[in-house]
N, C-alpha and C positions, 0 to 999 in steps of 0.2 A: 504494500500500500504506500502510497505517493504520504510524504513528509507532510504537515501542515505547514504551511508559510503564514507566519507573525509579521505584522504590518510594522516598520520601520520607520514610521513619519508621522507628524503632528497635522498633517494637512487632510483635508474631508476626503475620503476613501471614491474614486468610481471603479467599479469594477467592470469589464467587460470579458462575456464568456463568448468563446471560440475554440471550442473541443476540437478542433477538424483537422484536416491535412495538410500539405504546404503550400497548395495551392489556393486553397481553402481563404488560409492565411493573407495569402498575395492579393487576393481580389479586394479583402475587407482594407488593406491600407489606407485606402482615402477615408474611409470611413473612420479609422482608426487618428487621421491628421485630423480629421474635423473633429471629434472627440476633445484633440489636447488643445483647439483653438478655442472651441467654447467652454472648456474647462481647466482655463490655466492655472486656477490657484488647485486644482487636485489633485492629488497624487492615482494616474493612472495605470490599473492595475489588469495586466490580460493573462486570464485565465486560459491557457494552452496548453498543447501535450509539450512534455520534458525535451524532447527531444528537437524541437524545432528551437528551441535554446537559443543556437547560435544566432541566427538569424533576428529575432525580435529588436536588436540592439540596433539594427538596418534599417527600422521603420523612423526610429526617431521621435518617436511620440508617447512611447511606452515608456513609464518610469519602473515598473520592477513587473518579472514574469514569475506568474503561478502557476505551478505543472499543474495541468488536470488532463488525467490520460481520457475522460468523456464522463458521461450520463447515467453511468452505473452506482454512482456512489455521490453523496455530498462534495459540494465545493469544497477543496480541503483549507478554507480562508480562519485566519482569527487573527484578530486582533483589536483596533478601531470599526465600531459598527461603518455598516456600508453605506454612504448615502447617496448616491447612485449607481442602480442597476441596469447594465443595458445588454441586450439578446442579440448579438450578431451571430449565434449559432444558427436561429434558423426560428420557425414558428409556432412550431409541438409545446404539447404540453409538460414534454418531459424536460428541454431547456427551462420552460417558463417557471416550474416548479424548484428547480436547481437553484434558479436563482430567488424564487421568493422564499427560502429557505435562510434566507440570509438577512431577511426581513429590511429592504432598503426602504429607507426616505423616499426616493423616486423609482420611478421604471421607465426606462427608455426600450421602447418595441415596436411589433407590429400589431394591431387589435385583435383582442384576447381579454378573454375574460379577467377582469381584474387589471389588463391593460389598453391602455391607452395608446391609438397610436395608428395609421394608413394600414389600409386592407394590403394584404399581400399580395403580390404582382407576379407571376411565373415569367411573367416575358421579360421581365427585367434584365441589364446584364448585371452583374454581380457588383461589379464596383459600383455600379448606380444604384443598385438595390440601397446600399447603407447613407449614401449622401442624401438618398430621398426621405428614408426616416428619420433623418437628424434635422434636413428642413424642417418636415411634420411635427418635431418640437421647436421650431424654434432655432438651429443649433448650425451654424456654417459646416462649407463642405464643397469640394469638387472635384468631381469623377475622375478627372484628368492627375486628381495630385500623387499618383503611384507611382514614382519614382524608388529606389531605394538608396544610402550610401552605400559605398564600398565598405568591402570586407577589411579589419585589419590586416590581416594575414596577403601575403606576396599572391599573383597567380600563379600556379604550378606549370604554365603554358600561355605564352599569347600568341594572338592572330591564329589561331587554332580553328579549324570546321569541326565544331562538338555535334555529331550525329548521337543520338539519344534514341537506347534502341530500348530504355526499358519502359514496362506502364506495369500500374499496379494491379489491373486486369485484361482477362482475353480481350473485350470488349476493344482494348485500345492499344491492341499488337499490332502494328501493322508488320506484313512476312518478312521475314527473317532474309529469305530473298531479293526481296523490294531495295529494303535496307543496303544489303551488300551490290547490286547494281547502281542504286545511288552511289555508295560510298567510293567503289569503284571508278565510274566520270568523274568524279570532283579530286579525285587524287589524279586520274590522267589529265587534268586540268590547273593541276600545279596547287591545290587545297593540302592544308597539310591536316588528315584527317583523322581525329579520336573517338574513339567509339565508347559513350558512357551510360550510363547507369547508375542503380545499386550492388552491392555485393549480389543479389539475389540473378542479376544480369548478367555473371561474368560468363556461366555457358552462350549465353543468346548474343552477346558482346562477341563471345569467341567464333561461334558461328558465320556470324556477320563477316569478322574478318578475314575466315578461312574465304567464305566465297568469294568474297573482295577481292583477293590477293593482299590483303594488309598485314604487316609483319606485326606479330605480336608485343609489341610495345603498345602500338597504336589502340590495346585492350585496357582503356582506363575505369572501366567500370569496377565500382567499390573501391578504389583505390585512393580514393581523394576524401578529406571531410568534407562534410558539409558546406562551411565554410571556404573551403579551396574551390571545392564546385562553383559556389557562386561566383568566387573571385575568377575562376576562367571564364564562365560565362560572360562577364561583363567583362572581359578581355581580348573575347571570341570574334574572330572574324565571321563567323554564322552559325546558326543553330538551327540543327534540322532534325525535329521530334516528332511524334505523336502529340494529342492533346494530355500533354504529364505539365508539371511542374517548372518543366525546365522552359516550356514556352514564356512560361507566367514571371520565370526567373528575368529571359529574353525581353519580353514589355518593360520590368524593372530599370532595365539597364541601356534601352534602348539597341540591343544589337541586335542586329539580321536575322529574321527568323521565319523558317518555312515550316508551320503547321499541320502538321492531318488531323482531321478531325470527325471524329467516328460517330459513336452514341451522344454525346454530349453538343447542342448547337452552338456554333461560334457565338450568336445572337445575347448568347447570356454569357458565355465563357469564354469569347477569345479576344486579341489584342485590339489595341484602336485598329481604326481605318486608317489616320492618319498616318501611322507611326511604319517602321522600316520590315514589315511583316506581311506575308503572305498567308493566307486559308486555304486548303484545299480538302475539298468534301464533297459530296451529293446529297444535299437536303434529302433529294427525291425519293429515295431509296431506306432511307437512314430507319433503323429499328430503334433504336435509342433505348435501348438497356445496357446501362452502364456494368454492369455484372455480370454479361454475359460473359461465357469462356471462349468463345469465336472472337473474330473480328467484326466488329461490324460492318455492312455492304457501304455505310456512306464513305465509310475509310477504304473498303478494297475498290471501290471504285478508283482509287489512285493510285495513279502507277510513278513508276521513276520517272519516265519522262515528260510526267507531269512538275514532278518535283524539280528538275534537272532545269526546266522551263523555268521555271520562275526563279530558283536561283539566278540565272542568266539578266534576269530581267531586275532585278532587283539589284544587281550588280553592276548593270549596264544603263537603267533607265532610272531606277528608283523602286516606284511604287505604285506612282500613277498608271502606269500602265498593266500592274499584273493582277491577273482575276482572285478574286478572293474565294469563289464558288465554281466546282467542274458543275458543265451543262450532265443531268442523266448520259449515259454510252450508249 
């Protein structure tokens, strides 16, 4: 069982819960900036899993993190009572309970019994979702403020093409073959190419490279923290994933990135339009269970040289010109 964390500070406690992933994470940042603008004298406080640790310190708005591994158990908080509570994990009653367990002064949410607050929006994208609830009190905020600082730590690699071959379901594999045809052009194209992941990746990483013809260095998957991860990321000459983390990393830092995207709609989950990133999907098609153990059809609908495409264009033109959506095959 996760420690309890003792509040450190004379200042009125906000607490906000975000049990979720690191993507999860990335999306709520602006919502997270508009938090410490409308609540500069607070000491705010984000309830997160342990492990994403490193990373929180990169938001810049967070004054101390709370592990909380999720929803199965109480907030492990004490200290100074909490006087504001607010629910960026999501709408359920099981967030809402978590936190009124804690009995705050306020509730910052979406309308829910006992709370106050804008009906939920399924079409929303994620970073708008929270900038919109924090108008609905009152409270600044904008979509666009998702940047992150750099890592302390050196990059372990720059100007690097990071292909990102892992996802933490079927749903959001795209083939292992795709993968290593990609990876393959972009190295006959002078790309100096890393193949990452997690530890749980380095067969699939290997794979990838075997078909490639990439020499086994080029196998960085598990090999880096956290923290290093980011740090090449945002030192990457482009990032070519699935819809994982590492796009969400890519938006943070503004670097080149060509997206697939499976069960999950860009529309809520993926980068600006504006920004130096490419989509490729087929709405058309898309089953959209994220849990599936397959791939989903909107992602096999993309091939390498669909991917191969847009790199080209993105490197050659920008952005303006490269589709964000494959037409149905």
């Amino acid at each position: 069982m996760e420690a309890a964390v003792t509040a450190g500070s004379e200042r009125p406690v906000l607490l906000v819960l975000r049990a979720l992933k690191l993507g999860d994470l990335l999306v709520s940042v602006p919502g997270l900036r508009g938090l410490r603008a409308g609540f500069p004298d607070h000491e705010l406080v984000l309830a997160a899993p342990q492990w994403l640790e490193p990373v929180i310190p990169l938001i810049g708005a967070v004054n101390r993190h709370l592990p909380t591994p999720g929803l199965d158990g109480p907030i492990p908080y004490t200290g100074r009572p909490v006087d504001v509570a607010v629910n960026f994990h999501g709408k359920g009653i099981e967030s809402r309970t978590r936190l009124e367990e804690l009995a705050p002064e306020h509730r910052i949410g979406h309308r829910a019994p006992g709370w106050a607050g804008p009906e939920w929006d399924d079409a929303l994208h994620e970073r708008e979702r929270w900038v919109r609830l924090l108008t609905w009190h009152g409270l600044p905020g904008r979509a666009d403020d998702y940047r992150l600082l750099l890592p302390e730590v050196p990059a372990p690699v720059e100007g690097a093409t990071l292909v990102h071959v892992g996802a933490a379901y079927g749903s959001r594999r795209w083939p292992v073959e795709r993968f290593a045809g990609v990876a393959h052009e972009l190295r006959l194209k002078g790309h100096d190419v890393l193949l990452t992941g997690g530890e749980e990746d380095r067969g699939r990483a290997a794979a990838v490279a075997h078909g490639a013809g990439l020499p086994d260095s080029a196998v960085v998957a598990g090999r880096w923290t956290l923290s290093e991860f980011f740090a090449a990321v945002a030192a990457a000459r482009l990032v070519v994933t699935a819809d994982t983390s590492a796009g969400h990393i890519a938006t943070a830092y503004g670097t080149p990135s060509v997206v697939i995207f499976g069960p999950a709609a860009p529309e809520q989950w993926g980068p600006p339009e504006d920004g130096p990133h490419v989509v490729l999907t087929d709405p058309a098609v898309r089953h959209g269970d994220p849990f599936a153990d397959l791939p989903d059809p909107a992602m096999l609908a993309v091939w390498p040289g669909h991917v191969l495409d847009a790199v080209s264009r993105l490197e050659e033109r920008g952005t303006a010109e490269a589709p964000r959506h494959l037409a149905a095959p």
